[in-house]
N, C-alpha and C positions, 0 to 999 in steps of 0.2 A: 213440726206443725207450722212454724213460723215461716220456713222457708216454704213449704205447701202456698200457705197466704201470700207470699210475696210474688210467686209465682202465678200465681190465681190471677192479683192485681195486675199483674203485664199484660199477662193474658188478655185479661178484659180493654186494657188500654188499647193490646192491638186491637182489637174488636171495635171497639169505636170509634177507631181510627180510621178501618175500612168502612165503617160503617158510613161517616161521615162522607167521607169521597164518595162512595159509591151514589147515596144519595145528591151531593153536588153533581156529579155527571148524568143524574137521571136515570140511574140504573136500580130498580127493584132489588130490594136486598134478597127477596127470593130467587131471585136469579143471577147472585153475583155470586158465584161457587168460592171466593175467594174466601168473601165473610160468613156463607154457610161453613165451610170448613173450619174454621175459624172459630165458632159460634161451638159446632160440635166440641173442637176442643176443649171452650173455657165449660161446657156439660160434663164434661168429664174430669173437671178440675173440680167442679164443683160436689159434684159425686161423691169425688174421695174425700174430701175435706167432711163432708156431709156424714161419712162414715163411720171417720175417727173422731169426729167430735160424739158420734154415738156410740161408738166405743168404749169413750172414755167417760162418755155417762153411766156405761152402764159397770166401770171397773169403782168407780165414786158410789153407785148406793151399795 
């Protein structure tokens, strides 16, 4: 699970990252496929983590 997180964290760094630039150049993050792509990925980080945390709520009651 920890490494999920830490992976998560990146994730989201790079995202911000692009995010940032993109808005410096002027460029609508809706239309910068770099950061949608991007964007989609840390959705899907989140997802799982989202999952196994439910999981493991429900192996706990």
């Amino acid at each position: 699970m920890s490494r999920l997180l830490d992976l998560l964290e990146e994730e989201r760094r790079k995202l911000n990252q692009l995010g940032e630039a993109s808005l410096k150049q002027a460029i609508p993050l809706s239309e910068n496929r770099e950061v949608q792509e991007q964007s989609r990925k840390v959705d899907k980080l989140v997802a799982r983590v989202s999952e196994m945390k439910a999981r493991h709520n429900r192996v706990l009651r």
